[in-house]
C-alpha positions in Angstrom: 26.5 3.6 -2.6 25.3 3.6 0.8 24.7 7.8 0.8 23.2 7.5 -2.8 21.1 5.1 -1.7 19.4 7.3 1.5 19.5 10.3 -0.8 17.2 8.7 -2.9 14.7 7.3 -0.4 14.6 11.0 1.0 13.3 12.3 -2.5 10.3 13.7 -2.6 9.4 11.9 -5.2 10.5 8.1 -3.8 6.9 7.0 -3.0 5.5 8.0 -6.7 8.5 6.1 -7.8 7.9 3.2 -5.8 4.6 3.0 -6.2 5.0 3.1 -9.9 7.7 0.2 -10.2 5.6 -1.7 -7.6 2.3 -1.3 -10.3 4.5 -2.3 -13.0 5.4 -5.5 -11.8 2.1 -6.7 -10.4 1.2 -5.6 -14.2 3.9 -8.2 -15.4 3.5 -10.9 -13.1 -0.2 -10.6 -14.3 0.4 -11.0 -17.7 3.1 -13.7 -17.0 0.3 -15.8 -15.0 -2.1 -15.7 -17.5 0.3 -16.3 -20.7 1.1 -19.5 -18.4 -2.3 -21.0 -17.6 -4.5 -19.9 -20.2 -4.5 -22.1 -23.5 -3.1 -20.2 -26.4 -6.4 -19.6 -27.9 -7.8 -18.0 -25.3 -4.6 -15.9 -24.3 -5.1 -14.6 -27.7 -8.9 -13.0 -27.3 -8.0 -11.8 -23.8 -5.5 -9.9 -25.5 -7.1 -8.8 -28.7 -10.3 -8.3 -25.4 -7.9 -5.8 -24.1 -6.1 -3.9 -26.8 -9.0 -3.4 -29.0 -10.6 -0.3 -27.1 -7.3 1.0 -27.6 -6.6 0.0 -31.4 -10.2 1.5 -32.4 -8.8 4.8 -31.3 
């Protein structure tokens, strides 16, 4: 496990990766925070806010 796991951090590749998973969870712990403290109604418009550029497509 130990050799598996220095092979990987020696990839090429391991800082994209990182980098990536790293992004992703700011991205969740985001969404979590806001689901949290914002009132229902206005979770709801920040979402349709954000996904309607991408539903007009």
């Amino acid at each position: 496990m130990k050799q598996l796991l220095s092979k990987l951090i020696r990839e090429d590749n391991f800082l994209s990766l990182a980098g990536n998973l790293l992004i992703a969870l700011i991205g969740v712990g985001g969404f979590a925070i806001l689901a949290r403290s914002l009132p229902k109604e206005a979770f709801g418009q920040w979402v349709l806010f954000i996904a309607g550029p991408r539903l007009s497509k």
